[in-house]
Backbone as CSV, one residue per row, in Angstrom:
resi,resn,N_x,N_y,N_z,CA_x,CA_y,CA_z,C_x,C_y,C_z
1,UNK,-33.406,-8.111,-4.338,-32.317,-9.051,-4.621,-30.964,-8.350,-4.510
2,UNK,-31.157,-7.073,-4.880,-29.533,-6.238,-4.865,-28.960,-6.104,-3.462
3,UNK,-29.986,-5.770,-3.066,-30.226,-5.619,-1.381,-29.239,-6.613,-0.569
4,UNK,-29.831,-7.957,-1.235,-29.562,-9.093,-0.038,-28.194,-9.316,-0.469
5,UNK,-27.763,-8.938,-1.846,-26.511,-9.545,-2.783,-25.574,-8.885,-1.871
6,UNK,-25.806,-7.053,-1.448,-24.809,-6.295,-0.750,-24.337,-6.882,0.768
7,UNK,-25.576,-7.448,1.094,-25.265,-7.291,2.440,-24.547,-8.844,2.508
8,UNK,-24.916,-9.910,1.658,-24.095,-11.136,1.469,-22.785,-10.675,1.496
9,UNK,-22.207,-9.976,0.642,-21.123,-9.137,0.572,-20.502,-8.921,1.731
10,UNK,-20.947,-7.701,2.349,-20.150,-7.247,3.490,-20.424,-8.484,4.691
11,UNK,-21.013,-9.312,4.758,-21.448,-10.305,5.768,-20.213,-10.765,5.612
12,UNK,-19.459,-11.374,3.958,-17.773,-12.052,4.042,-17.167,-11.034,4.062
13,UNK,-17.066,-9.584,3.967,-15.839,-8.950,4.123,-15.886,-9.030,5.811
14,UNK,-16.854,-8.862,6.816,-16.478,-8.913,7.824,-16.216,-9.879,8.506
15,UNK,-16.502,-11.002,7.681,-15.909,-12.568,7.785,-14.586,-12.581,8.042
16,UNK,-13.725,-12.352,6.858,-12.668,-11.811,6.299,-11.773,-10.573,7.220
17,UNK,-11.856,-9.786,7.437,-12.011,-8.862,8.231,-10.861,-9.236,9.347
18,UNK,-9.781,-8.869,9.788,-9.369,-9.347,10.790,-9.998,-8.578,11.999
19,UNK,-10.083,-9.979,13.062,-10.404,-9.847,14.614,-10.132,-8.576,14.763
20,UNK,-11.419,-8.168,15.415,-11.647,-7.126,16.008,-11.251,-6.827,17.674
21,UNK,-10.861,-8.232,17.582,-10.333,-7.611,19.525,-8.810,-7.067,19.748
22,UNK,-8.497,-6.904,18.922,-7.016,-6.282,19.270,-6.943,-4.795,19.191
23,UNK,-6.959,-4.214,20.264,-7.247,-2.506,20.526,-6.276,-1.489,20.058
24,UNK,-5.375,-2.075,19.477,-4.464,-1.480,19.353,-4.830,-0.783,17.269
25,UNK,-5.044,-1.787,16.997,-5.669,-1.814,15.563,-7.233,-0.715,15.053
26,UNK,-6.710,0.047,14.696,-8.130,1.003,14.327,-9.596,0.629,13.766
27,UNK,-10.727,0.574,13.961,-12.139,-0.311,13.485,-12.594,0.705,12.925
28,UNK,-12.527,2.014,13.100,-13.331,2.821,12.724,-12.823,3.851,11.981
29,UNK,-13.506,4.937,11.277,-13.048,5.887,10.575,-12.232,7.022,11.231
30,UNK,-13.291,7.000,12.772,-12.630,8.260,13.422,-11.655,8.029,13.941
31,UNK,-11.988,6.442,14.854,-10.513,6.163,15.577,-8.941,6.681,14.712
32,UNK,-9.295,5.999,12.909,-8.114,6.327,12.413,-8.029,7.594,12.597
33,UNK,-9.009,8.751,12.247,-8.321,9.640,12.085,-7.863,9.960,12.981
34,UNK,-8.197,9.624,14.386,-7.503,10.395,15.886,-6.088,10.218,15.833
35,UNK,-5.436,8.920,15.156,-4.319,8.420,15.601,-3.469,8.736,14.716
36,UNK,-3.948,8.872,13.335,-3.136,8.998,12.310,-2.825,11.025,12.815
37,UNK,-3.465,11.566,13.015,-3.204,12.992,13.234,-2.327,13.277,14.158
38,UNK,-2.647,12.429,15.295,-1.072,12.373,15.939,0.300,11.939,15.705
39,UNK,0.062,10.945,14.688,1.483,10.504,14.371,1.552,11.135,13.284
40,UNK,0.979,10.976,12.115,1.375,12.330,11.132,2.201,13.133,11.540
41,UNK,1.581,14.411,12.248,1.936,15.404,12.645,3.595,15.543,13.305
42,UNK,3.809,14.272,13.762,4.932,13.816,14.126,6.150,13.599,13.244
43,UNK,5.392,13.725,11.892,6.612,13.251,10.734,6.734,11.588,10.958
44,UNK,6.350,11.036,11.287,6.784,9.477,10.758,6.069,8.972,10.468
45,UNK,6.330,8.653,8.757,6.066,8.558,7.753,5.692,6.441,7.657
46,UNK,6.480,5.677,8.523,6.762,4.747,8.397,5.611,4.234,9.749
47,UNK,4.908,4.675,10.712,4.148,4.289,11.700,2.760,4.988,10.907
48,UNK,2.836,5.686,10.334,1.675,6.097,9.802,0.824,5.048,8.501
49,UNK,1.988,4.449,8.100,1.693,3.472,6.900,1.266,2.373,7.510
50,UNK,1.712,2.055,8.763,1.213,0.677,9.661,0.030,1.019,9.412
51,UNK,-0.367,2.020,10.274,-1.396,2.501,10.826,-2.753,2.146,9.505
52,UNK,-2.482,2.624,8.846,-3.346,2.465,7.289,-3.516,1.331,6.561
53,UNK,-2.366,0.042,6.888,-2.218,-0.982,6.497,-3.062,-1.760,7.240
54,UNK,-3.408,-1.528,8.483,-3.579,-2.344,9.991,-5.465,-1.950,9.245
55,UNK,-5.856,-1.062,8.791,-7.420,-0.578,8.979,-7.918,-1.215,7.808
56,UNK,-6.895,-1.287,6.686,-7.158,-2.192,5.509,-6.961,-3.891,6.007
57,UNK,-6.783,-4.295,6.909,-6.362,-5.377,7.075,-5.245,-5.797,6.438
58,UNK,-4.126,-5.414,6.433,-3.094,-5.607,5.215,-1.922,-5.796,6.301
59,UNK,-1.109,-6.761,5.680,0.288,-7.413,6.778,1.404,-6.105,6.673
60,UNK,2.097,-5.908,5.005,2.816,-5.059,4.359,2.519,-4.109,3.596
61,UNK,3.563,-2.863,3.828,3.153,-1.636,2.958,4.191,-1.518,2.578
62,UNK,4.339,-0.894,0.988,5.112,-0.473,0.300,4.819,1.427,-0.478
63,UNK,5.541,2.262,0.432,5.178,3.521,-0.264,6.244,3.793,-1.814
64,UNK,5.993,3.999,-2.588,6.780,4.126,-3.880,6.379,5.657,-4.555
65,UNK,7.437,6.026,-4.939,7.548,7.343,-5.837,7.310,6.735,-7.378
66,UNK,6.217,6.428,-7.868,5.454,6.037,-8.961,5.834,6.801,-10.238
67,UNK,6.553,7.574,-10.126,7.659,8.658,-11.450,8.569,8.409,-11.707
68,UNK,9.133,7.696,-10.499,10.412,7.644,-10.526,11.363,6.465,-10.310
69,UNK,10.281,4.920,-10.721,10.241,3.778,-10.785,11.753,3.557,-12.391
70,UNK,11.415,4.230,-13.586,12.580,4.273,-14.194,13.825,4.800,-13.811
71,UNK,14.050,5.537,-12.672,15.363,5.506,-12.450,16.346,4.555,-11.554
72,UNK,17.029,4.459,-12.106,18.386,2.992,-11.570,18.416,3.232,-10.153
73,UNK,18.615,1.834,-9.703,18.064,1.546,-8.115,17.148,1.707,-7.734
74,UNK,16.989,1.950,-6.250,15.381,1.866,-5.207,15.437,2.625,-4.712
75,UNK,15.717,4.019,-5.157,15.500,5.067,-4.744,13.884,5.743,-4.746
76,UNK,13.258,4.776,-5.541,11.901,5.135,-5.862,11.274,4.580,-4.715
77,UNK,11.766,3.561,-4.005,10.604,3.623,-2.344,11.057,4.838,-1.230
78,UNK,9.661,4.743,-1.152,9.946,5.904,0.100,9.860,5.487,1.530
79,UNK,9.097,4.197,1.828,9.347,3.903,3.000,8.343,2.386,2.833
80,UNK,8.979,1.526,2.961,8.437,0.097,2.888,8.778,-0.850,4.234
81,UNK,7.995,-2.092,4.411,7.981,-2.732,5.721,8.059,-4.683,4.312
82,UNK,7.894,-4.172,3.150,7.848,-5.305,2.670,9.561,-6.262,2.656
83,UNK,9.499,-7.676,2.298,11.086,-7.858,2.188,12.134,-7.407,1.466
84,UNK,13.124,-7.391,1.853,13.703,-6.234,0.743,13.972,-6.847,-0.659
85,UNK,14.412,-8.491,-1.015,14.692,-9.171,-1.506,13.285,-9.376,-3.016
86,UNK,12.182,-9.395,-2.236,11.066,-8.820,-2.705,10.539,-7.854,-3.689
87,UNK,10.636,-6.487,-3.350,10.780,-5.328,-3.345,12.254,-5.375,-4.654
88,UNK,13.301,-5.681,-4.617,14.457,-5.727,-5.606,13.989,-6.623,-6.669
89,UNK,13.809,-7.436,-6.557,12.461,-8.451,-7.600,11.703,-7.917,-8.619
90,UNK,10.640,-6.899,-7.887,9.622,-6.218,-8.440,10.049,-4.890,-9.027
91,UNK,11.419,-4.636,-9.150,11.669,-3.126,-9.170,11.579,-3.126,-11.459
92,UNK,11.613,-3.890,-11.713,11.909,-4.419,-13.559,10.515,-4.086,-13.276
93,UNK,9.800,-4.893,-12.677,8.201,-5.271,-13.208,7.355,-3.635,-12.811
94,UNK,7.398,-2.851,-11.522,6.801,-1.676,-11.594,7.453,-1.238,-12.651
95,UNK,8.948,-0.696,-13.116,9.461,0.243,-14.188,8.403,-0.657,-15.601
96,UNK,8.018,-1.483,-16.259,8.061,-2.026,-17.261,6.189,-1.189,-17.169
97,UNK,5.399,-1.684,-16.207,4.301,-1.591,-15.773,3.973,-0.083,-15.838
98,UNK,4.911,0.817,-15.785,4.802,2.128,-15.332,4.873,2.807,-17.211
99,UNK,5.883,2.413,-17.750,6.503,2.852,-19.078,5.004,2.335,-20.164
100,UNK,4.297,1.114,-19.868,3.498,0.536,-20.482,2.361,1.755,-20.248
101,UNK,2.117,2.391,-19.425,0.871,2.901,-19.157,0.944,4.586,-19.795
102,UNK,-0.347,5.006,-20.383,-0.566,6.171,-21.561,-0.540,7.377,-19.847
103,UNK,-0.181,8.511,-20.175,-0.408,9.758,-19.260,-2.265,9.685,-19.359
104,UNK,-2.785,9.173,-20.171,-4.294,9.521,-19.629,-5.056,8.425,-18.628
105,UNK,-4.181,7.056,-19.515,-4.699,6.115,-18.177,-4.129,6.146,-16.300
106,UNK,-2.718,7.178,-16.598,-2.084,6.932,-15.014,-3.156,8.456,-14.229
107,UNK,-3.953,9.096,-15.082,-4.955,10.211,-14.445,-6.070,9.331,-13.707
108,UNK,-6.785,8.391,-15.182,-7.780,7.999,-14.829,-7.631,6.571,-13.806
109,UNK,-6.143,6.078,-13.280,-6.379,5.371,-12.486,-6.184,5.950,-10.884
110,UNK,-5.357,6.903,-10.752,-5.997,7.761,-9.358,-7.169,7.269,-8.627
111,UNK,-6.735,6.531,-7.296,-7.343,6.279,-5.910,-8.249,5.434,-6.664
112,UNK,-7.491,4.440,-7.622,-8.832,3.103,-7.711,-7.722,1.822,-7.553
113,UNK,-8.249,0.965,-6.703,-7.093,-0.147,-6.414,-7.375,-0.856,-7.205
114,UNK,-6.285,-1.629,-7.716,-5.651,-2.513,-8.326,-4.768,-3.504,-8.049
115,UNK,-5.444,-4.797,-8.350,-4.987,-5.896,-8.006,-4.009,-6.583,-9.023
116,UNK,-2.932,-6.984,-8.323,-2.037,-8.118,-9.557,-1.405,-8.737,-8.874
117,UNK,-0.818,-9.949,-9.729,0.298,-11.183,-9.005,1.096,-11.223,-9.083
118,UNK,2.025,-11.592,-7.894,3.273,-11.317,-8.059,4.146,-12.442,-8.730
119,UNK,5.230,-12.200,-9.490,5.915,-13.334,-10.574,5.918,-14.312,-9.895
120,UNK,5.716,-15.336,-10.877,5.973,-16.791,-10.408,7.163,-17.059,-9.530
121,UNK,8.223,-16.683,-10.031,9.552,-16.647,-9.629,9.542,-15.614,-7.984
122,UNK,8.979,-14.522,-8.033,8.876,-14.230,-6.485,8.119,-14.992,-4.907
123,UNK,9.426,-14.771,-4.090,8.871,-15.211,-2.902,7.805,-14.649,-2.172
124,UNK,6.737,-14.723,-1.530,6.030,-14.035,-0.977,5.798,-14.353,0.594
125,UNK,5.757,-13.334,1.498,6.101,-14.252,2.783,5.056,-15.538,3.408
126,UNK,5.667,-16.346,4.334,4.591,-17.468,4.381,3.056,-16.805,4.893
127,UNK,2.621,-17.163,4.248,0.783,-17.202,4.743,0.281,-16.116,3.985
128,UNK,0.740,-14.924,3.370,0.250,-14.272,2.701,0.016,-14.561,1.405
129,UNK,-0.516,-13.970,0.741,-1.391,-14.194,-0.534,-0.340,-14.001,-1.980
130,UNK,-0.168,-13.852,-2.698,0.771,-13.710,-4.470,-0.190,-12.588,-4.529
131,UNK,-1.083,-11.761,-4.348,-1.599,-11.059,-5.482,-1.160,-10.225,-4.105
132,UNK,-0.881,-8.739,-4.718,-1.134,-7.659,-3.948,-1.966,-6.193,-4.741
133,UNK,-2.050,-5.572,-3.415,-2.774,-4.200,-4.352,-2.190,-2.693,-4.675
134,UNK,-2.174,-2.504,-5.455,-1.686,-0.905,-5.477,-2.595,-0.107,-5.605
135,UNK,-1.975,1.082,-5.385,-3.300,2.578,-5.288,-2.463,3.601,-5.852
136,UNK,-2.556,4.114,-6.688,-1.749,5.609,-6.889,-2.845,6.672,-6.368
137,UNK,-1.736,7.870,-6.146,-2.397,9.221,-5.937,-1.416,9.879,-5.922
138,UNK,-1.834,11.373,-5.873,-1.292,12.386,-6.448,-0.773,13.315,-4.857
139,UNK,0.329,13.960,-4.546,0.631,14.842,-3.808,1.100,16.146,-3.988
140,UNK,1.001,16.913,-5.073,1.111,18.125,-5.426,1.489,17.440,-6.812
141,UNK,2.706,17.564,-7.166,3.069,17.302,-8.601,3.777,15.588,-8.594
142,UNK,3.679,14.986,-7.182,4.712,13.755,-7.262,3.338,12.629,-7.091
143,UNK,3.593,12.151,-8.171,2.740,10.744,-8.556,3.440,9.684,-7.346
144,UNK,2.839,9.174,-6.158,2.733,7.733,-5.410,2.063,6.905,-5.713
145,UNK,2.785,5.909,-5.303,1.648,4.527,-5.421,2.137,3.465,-4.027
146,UNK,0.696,3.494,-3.363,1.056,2.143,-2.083,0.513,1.346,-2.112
147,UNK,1.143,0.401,-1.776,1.100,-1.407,-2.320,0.813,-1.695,-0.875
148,UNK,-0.193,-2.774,-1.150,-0.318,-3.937,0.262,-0.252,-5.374,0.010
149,UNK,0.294,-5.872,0.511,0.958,-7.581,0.807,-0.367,-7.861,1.838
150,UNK,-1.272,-8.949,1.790,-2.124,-9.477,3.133,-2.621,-10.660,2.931
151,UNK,-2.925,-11.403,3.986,-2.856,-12.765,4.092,-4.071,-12.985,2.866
152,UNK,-4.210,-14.455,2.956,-4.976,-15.288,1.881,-5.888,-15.278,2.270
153,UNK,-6.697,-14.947,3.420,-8.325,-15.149,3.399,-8.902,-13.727,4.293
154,UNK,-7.865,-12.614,3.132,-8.495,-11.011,3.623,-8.818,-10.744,2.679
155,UNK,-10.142,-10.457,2.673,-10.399,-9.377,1.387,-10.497,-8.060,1.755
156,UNK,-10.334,-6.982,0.695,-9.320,-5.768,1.424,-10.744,-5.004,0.420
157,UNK,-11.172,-4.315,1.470,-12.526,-3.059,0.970,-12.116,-2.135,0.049
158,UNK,-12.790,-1.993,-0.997,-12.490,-0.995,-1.956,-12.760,0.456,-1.641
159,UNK,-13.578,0.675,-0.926,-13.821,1.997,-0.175,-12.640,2.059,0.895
160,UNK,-12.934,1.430,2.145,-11.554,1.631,2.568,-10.036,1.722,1.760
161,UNK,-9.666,1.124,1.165,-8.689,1.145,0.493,-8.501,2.790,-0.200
162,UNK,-9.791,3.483,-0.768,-9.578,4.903,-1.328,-9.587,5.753,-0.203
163,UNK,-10.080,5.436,1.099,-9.782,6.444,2.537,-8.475,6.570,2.431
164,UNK,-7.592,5.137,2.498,-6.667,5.248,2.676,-5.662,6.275,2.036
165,UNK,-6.187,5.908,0.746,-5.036,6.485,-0.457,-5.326,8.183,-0.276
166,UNK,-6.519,8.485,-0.008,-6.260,10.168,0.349,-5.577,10.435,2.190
167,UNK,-5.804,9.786,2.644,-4.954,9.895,4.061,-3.314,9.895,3.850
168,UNK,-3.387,8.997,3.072,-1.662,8.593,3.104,-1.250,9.990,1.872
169,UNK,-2.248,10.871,1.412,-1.662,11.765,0.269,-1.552,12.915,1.850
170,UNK,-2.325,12.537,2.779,-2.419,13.790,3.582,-1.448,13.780,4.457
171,UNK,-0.828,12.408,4.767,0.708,12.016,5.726,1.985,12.586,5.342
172,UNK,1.564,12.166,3.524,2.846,12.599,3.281,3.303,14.036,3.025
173,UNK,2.287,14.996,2.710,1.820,16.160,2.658,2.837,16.922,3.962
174,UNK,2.174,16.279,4.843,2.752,16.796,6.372,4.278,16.558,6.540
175,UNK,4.676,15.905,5.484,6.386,15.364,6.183,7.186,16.112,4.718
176,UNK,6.404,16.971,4.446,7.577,17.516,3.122,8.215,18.861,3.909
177,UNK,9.617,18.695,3.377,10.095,19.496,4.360,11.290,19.221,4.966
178,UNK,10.873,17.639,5.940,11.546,17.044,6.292,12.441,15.834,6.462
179,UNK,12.756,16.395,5.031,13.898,15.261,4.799,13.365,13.842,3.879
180,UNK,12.373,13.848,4.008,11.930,12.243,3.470,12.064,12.475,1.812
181,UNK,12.405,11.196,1.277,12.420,10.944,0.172,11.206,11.602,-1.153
182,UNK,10.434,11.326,-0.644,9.115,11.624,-1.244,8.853,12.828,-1.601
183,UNK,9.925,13.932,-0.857,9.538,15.312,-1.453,11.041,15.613,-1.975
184,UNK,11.744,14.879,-3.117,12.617,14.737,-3.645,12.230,15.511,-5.309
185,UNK,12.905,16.643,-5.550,12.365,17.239,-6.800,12.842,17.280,-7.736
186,UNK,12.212,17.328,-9.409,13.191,17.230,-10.344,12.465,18.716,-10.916
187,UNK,12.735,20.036,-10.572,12.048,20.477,-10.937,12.625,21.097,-12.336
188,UNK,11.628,21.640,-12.929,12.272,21.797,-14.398,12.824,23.507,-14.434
189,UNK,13.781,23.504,-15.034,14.456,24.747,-15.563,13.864,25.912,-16.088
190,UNK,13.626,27.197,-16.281,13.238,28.570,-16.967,13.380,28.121,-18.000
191,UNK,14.405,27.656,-19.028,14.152,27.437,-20.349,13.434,25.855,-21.237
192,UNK,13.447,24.678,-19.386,12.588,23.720,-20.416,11.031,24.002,-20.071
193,UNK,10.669,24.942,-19.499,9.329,25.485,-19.056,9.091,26.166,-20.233
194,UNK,10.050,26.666,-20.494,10.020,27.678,-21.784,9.708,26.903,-22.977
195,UNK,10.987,25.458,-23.231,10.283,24.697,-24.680,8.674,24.244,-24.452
196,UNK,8.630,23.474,-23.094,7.512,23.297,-22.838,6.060,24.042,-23.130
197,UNK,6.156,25.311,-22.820,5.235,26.272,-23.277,5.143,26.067,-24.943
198,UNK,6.296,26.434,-25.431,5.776,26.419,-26.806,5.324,25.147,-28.074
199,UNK,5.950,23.878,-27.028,5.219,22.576,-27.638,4.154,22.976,-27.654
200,UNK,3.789,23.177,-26.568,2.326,23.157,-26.279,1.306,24.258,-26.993
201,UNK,2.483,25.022,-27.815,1.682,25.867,-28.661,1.754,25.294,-30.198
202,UNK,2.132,23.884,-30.116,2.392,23.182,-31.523,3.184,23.329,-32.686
203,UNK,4.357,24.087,-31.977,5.671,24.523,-32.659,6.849,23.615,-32.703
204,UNK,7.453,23.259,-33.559,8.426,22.512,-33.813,9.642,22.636,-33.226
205,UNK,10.449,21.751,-33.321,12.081,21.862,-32.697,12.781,23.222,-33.507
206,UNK,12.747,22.973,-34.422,13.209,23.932,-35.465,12.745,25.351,-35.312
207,UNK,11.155,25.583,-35.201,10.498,26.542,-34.886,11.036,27.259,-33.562
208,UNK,10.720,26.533,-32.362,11.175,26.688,-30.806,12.945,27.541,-31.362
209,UNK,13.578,26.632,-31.840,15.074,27.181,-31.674,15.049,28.436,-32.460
210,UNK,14.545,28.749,-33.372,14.409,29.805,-34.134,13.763,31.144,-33.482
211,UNK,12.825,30.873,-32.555,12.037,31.619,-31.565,13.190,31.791,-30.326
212,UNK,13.613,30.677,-29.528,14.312,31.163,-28.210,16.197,31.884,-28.930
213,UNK,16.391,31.547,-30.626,17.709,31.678,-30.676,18.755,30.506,-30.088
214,UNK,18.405,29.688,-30.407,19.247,28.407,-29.998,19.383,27.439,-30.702
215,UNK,20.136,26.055,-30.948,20.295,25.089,-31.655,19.587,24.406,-31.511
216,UNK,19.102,24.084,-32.977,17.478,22.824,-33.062,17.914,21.445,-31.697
217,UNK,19.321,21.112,-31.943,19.977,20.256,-30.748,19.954,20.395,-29.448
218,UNK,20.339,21.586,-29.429,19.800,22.197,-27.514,18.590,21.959,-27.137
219,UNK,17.667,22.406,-27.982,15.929,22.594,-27.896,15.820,21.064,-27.598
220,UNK,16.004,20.285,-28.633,15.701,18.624,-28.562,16.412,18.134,-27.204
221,UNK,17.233,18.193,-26.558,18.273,18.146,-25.265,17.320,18.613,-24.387
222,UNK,16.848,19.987,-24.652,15.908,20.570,-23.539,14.830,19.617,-22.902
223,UNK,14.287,18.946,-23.926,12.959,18.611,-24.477,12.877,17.112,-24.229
224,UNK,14.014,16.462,-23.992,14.465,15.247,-23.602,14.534,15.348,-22.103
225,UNK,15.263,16.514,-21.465,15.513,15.859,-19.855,13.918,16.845,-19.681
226,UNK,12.955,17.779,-19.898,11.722,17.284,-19.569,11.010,16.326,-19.461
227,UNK,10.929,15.114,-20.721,10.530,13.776,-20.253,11.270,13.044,-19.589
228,UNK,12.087,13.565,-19.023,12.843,12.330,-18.297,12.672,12.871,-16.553
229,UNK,12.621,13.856,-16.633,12.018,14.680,-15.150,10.383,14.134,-15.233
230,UNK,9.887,14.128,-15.865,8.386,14.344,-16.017,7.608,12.639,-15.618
231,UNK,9.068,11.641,-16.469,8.568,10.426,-16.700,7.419,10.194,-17.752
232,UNK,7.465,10.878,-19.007,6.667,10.937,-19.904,7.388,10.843,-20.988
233,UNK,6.836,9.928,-22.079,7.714,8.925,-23.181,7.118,10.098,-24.588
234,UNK,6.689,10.700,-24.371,6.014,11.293,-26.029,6.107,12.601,-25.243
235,UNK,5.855,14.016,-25.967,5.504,15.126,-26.848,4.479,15.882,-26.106
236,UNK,3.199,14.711,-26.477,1.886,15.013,-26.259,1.694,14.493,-24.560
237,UNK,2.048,13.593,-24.177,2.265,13.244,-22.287,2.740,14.234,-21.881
238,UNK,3.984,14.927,-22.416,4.598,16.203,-21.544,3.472,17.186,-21.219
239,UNK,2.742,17.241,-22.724,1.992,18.707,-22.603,0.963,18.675,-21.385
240,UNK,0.532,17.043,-21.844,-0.740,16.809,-20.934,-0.483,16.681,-19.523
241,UNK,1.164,16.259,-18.748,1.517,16.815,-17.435,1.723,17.969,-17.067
242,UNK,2.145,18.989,-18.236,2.411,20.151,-18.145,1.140,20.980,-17.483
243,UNK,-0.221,20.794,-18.447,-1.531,21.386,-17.963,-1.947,20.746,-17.141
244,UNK,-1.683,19.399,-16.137,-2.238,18.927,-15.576,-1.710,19.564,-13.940
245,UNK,-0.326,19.866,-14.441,0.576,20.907,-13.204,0.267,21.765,-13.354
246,UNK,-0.439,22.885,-14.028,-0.415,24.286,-14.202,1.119,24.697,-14.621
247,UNK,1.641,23.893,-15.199,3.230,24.626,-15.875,3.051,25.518,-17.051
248,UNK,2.062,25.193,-17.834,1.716,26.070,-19.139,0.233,26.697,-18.909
């Protein structure tokens, strides 16, 4: 019975599935990888996301710097094909969505897609669907997340969808360096590495300043633009990005 349930399954995803006669569009695993390695390699960052969108069956891609969703403006996309009008819409709802979520749940959701709808109040383009999907993943220390927009009668593979999300960690990988947004750094200072270390040894503000020789105020200052580099609301999130970077 499990048997027949799976293959019922993939019988509508390839229902679903857009037409396979257009050659231009990747069917297979390898094809992608042939093509994506060439354009990768190329640095463009924005034909490579087609490329990944097109294998998911997906109309629009949205690449986003997933850290950096609380800071003012849209500086947090890194390269989108969605509307822009859209995209300015949703920028409250990722920051609100992002602040809501614990440092252990944004680990444990890594390369698992996720589906949601977009506000009542947003436009969505004609023929495509209100719900879209996101994927986070990780590229050294910078948390992404890419979103797909696709019509109403695609259903979008959950396996494919996690190819994707490590390909697109491997695109962007290739384009740091050059210029793109995405390898934009907040990196932290010798001395908030320094408070950092010793939170993490369960020492107080008071303690820390007494240890580095500094004002309990500086230390707390220190200790503030770490979560605000880090995008982590508590104490205990810092520490747990801290070991999750190898910073401590």
């Amino acid at each position: 019975m499990d048997t027949e349930l799976v293959r019922a399954v993939r019988k509508e995803q390839d229902r679903t599935m857009p037409a396979t006669d257009d050659p231009a569009r990747p069917q297979t695993k390898e094809q992608l990888l042939r093509r994506l390695m060439s354009i990768a390699q190329g640095g463009s960052i924005g034909r490579s996301l087609q490329l990944l969108a097109d294998y998911v069956g997906a109309n629009h891609f949205l690449l986003a710097r997933f850290d950096l969703v609380q800071e003012q403006g849209l500086d947090f996309v890194v390269c989108s094909n969605w509307p822009f009008d859209l995209v300015r819409r949703l920028e409250r709802e990722f920051a609100a969505s992002y602040s809501r979520t614990t440092e252990l749940e944004k680990c444990l959701s890594l390369l698992q897609p996720r589906f949601a709808l977009l506000p009542d109040d947003a436009d969505a383009p004609r023929g495509l669907s209100r719900e879209y999907c996101a994927l986070t993943f990780n590229v050294g220390r910078t948390r992404l997340s890419l979103m797909f927009l696709y019509e109403d009668t695609i259903v979008l593979s959950p396996e494919r969808l996690r190819e994707v999300g490590l390909l697109c960690g491997y695109c962007v990988s290739l384009t740091s360096g050059k210029g793109q947004r995405a390898d934009r750094e907040f990196e932290l200072t010798e001395r908030e590495v320094e408070c950092l270390f010793w939170i993490a040894e369960g020492k107080t503000s008071d303690e820390i300043a007494t240890i580095l020789g500094i004002s309990r105020n500086t230390i707390n200052n220190y200790i503030t633009s770490v979560m605000r580099k880090t995008a982590t609301k508590t104490r205990s999130e810092a520490i747990a990005y801290a070991v999750r970077n190898n910073l401590v």
